[in-house]
C-alpha positions in Angstrom: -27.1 -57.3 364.2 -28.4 -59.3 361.3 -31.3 -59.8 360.3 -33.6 -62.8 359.9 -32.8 -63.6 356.4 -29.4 -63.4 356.9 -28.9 -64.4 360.6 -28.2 -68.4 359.8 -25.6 -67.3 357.1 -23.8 -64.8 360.1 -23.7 -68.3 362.1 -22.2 -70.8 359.4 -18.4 -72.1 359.8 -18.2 -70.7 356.1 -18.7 -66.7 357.1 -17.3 -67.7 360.0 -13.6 -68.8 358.4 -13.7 -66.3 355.4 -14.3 -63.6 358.3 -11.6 -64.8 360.4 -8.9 -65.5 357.1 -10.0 -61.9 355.6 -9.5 -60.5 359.1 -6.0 -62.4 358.9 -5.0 -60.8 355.7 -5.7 -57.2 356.8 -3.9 -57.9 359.7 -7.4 -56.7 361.5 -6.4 -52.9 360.4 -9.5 -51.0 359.6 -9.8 -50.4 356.0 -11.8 -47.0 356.8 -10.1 -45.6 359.5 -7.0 -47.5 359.8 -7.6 -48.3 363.4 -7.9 -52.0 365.0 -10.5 -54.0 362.8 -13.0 -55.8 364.7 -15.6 -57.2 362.2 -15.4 -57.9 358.9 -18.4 -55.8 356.6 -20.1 -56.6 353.2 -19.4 -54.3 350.2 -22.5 -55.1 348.4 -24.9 -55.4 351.4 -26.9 -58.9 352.5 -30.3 -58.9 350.7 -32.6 -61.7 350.2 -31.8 -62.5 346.4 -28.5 -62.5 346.8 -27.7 -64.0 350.4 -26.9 -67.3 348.8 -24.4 -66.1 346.7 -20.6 -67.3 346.8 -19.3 -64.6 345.2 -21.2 -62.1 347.2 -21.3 -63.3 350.7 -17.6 -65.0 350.6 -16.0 -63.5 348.5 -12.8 -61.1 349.4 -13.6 -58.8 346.5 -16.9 -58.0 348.5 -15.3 -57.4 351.6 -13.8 -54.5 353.5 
């Protein structure tokens, strides 16, 4: 669940497209367990002070 800070970014077409094209690219495997990959999770966690960050929030290098 995200939190307030972070809820409106969860929404946007933006995380919404990188999610999906990520998801795409890993054929939705599970980079941790290898099983069936059903969200897409944040490296470097969502905080306030970085939240509008490109290269945090939508970037594949901080994805998993």
């Amino acid at each position: 669940m995200a939190r307030d800070f972070s809820r409106a970014f969860y929404q946007s077409k933006e995380w919404r497209q990188t999610s999906r094209a990520y998801m795409t690219s890993k054929n939705y495997v599970c980079e941790r367990c290898g099983g069936v990959g059903e969200i897409c999770h944040h490296r470097k966690y969502l905080n306030p002070s970085n939240i509008n960050d490109p290269y945090i929030t939508l970037s594949f290098d901080n994805l998993e």
